[in-house]
C-alpha positions as CSV (number, residue, x, y, z in Angstrom):
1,X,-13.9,-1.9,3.6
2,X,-10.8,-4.0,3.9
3,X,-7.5,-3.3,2.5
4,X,-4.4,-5.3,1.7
5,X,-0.7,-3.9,1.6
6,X,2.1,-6.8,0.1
7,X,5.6,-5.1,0.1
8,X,7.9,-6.7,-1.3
9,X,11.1,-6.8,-3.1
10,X,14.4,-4.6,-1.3
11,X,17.6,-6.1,-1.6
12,X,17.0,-9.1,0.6
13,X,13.3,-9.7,-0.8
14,X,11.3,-10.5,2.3
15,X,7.7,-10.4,1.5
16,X,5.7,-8.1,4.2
17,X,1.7,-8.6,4.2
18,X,-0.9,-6.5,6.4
19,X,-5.0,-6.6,6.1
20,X,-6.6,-3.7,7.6
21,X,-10.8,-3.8,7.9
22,X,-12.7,-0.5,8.3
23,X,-15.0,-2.4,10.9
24,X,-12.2,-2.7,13.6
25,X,-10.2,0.6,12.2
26,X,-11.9,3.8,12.3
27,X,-9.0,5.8,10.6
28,X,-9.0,3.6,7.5
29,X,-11.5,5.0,5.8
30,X,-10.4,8.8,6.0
31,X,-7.1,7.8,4.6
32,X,-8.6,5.6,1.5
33,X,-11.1,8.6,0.5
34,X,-7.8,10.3,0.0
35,X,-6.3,7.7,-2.3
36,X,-7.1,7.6,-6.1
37,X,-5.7,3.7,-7.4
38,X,-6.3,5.1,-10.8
39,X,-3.9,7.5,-10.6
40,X,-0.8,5.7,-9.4
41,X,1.9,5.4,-11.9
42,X,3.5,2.6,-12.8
43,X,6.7,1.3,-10.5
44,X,9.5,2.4,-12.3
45,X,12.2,-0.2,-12.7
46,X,14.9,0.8,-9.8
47,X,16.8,-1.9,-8.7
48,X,16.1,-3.7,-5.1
49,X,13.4,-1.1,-4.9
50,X,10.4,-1.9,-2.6
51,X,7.4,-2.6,-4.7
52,X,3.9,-2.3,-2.6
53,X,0.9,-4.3,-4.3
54,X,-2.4,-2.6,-2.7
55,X,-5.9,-3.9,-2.6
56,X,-8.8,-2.0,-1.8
57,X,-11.7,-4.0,-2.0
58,X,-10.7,-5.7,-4.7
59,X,-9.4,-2.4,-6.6
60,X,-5.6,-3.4,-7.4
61,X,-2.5,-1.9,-8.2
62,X,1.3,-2.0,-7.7
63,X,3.8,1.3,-7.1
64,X,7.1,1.5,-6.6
65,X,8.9,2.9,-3.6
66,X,10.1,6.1,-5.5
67,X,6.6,6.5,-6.5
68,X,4.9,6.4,-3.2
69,X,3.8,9.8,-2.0
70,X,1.0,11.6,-0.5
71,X,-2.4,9.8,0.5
72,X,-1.0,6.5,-1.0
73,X,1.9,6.9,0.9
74,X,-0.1,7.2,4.3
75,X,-2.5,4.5,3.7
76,X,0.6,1.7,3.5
77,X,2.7,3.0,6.2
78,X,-0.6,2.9,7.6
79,X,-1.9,-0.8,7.1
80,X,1.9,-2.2,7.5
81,X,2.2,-0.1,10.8
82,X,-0.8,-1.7,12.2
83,X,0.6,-5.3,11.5
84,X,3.3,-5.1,13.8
């Protein structure tokens, strides 16, 4: 399973991408059973919020920083954390 984490926006709106793969991450799949994509609500429109587009296996969706909680919230701080 591979999943992509784009965060962008903030008030200087640098672009952050991250790509982890369940193959070389053993953690990654725990966290994604966790997640439900079709339960994330919408990104609410804050101004120079982050927004975090997230791809898990071709399942799509785009939050907002001030909706990013739980699981979901994990699973970025996750994939971005690994990028470094």
């Amino acid at each position: 399973m591979k999943v992509t984490v784009i965060r962008s926006g903030g008030f200087a709106g640098i672009e952050q991408r991250a790509e982890s793969d369940s193959a070389r991450d053993p953690m990654l799949a725990g966290l994604v059973d966790r997640v439900d994509l079709g339960h994330v609500p919408p990104p609410g429109r804050i101004p120079d919020q982050f927004l975090y587009e997230i791809d898990i296996d071709g399942d799509r969706t785009t939050v907002g920083e001030a909706q990013l909680h739980g699981p979901l919230r994990e699973l970025v701080h996750h994939v971005l954390g690994r990028a470094r």
